[in-house]
C-alpha positions in Angstrom: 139.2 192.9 107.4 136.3 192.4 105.1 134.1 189.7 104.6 134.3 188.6 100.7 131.8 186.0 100.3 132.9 183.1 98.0 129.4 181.9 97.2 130.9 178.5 95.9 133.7 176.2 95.3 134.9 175.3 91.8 137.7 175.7 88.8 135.0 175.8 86.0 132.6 178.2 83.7 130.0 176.0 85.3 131.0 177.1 88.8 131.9 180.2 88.0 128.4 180.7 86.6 126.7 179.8 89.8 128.7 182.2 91.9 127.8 184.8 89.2 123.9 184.0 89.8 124.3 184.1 93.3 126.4 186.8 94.1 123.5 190.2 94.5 126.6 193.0 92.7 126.7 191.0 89.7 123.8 192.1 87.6 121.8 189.4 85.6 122.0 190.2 81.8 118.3 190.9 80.4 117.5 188.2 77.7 113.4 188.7 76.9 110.4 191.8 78.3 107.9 189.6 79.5 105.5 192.1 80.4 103.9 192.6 84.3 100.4 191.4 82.7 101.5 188.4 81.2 103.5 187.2 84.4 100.2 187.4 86.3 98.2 185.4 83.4 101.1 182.4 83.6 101.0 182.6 87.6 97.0 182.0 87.2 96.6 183.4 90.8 94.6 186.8 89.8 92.9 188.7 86.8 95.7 190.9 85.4 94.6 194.6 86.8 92.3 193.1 90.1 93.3 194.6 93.6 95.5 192.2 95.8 93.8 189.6 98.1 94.7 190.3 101.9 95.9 187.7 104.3 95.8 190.9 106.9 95.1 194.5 107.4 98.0 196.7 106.2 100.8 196.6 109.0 100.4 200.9 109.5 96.6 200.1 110.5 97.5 197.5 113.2 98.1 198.4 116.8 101.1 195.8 117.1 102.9 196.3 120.3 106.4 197.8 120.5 109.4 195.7 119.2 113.0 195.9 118.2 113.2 194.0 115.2 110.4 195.6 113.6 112.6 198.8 114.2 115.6 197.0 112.6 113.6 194.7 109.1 112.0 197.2 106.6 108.8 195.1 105.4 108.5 194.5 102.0 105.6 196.3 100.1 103.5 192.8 100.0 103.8 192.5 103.7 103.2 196.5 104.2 99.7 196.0 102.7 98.9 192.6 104.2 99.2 190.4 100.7 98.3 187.1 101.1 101.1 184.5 99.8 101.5 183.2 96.5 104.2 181.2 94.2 105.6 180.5 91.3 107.4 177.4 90.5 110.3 176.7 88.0 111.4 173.2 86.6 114.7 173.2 84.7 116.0 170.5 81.9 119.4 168.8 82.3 120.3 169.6 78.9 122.5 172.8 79.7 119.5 174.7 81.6 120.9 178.3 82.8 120.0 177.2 86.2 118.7 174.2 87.9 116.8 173.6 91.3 119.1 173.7 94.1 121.0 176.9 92.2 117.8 178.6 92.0 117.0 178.5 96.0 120.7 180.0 96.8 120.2 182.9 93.9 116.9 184.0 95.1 118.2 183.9 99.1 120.9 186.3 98.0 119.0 188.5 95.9 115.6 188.8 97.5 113.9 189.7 100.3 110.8 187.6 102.5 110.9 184.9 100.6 110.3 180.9 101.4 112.4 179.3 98.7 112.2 175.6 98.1 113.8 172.7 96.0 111.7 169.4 95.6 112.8 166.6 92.9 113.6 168.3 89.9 111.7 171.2 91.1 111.8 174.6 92.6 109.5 176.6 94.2 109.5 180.1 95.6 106.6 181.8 97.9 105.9 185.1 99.2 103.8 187.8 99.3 101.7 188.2 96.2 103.0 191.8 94.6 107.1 190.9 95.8 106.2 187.4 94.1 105.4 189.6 91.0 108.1 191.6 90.6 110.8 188.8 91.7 109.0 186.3 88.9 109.9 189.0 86.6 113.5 189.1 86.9 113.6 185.4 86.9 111.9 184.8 83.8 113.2 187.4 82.0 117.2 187.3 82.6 119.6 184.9 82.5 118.0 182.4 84.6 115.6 181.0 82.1 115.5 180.0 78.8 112.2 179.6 77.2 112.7 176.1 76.0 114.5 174.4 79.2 112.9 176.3 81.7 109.3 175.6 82.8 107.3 177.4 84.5 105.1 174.5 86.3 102.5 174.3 88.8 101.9 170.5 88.9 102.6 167.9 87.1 106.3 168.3 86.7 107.5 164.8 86.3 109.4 163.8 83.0 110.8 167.0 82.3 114.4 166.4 82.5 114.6 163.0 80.9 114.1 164.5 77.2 113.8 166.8 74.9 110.7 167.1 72.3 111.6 166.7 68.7 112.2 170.6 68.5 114.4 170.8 71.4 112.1 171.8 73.9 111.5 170.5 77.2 108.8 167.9 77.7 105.7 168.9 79.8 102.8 166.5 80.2 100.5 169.2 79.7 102.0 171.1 77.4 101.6 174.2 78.8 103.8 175.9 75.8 104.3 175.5 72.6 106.5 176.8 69.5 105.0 179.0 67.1 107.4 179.9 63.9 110.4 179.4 66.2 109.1 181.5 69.2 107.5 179.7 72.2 104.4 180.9 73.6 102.3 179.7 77.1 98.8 178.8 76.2 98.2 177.7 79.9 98.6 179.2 82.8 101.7 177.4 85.0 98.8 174.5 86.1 97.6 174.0 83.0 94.0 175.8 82.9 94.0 177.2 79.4 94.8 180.8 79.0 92.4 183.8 77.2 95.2 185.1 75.8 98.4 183.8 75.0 102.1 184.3 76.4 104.9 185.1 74.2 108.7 184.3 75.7 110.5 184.4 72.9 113.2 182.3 71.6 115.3 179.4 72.7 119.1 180.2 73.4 121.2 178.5 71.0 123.2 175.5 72.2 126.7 177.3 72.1 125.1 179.9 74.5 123.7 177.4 76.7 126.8 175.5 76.9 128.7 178.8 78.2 126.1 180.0 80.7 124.5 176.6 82.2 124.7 175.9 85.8 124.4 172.4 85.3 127.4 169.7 85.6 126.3 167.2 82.8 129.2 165.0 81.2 126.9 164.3 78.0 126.4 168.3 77.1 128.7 170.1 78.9 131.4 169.7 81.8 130.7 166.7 84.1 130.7 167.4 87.8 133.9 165.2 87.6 135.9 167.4 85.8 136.0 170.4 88.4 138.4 168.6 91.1 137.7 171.6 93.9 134.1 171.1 93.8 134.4 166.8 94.0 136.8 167.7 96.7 133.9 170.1 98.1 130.9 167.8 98.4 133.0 164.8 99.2 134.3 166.6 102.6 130.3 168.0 103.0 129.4 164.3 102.6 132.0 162.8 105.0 131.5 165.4 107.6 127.6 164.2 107.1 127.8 160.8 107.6 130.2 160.9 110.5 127.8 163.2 112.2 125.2 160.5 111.5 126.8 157.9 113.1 127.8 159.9 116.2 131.7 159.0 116.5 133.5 159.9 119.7 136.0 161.3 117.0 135.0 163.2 114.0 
């Protein structure tokens, strides 16, 4: 018999969303063209056009001996020609953000390849080699996974974001790395706030009623709360139980 993978518990459009992002068949609905230049200028980690730093010589120049598994794992193209490793780091608003941090580590798991993802406090992160980091920072910034005004794109100084919005429904970033222009929203600094030559159009905001359908995000104020969806409380509460008992050591668990 074969193995369906269910991805994620859950009765509602919110969890039905998330196994949607994280299931690799289901094909992520372009919202924006955010063009391979300007992805590099928000990163900040080279000049658009300059040659890839190397953390190594290109894996057909090195006399490596003979193993299995590198008979078995096709490398990448970054770790082909010995790219040294970069990231790019997302920060999401509870206010019916199409994704949020720990969402954003299972989705890129399923969907790419030699990749470190990471999810600190109201933060995500994801590192690998520097031309797969490009082209996977593409498709994250312009599909469904972001929306210019509650998605960030943030180096440092995350803190705050998800606590309000600004006065014209954008996300609050201490350094205000974008701004709105005539209801489109541009990056004038690069994603750790060092002013940028030339600025970064992303286009505009979903509207609320889109939001509200294609968030990730239990929120009781905006949206569904997490208490609504009775398979998914049933879920985490087991997942916690089973936790603590662990913890604790019982001669019975």
């Amino acid at each position: 018999m074969a193995y369906k993978p269910q991805f994620g518990p859950g009765q509602s459009h919110v969890a039905e969303n998330r196994r949607k992002q994280m299931n690799p068949d289901h094909k992520l609905a372009k919202l924006r063209d955010v063009s391979d230049k300007d992805i590099v200028l928000v990163m900040g980690h080279r000049a658009p056009g300059s040659a890839y730093k190397s953390a190594h010589p290109p894996l057909a120049e090195q006399q490596e001996p003979a193993c299995p598994i590198r008979k078995l794992v096709t490398p990448t193209d970054g770790a082909k020609a010995g790219d040294r490793v970069r990231y790019i780091q997302f920060t999401d608003s509870m206010y019916n953000a199409p994704c949020q941090p720990y969402q954003r580590s299972y989705v890129e798991a399923y969907r790419f390849r030699g990749i470190d993802p990471g999810t600190l406090s109201g933060r995500q992160i994801i590192e690998c080699r520097e031309r797969d980091l490009e082209k996977y920072a593409k498709e994250l910034v312009n599909t469904e996974l972001f929306d210019a005004a509650l998605t960030g794109i943030r180096g440092c100084t995350v803190h705050g974001h998800s606590l309000r919005l600004d006065e014209n429904g954008m996300m609050f970033d201490m350094l205000q790395r974008f701004v709105m222009d005539k209801g489109s929203i541009k990056y004038i600094k690069d994603q750790v706030g060092v002013p940028l030559d030339s600025e970064v159009k992303v286009g505009k905001a979903q509207d609320a009623k889109w939001l509200k359908a294609n968030t990730t995000m239990f929120h009781s104020m905006v949206g569904i709360g997490f208490r609504d969806d009775p398979e998914y409380v049933e879920y985490i509460t087991r997942i916690h139980e089973l936790r603590v008992k662990y913890g604790f050591m019982p001669k019975e668990a």
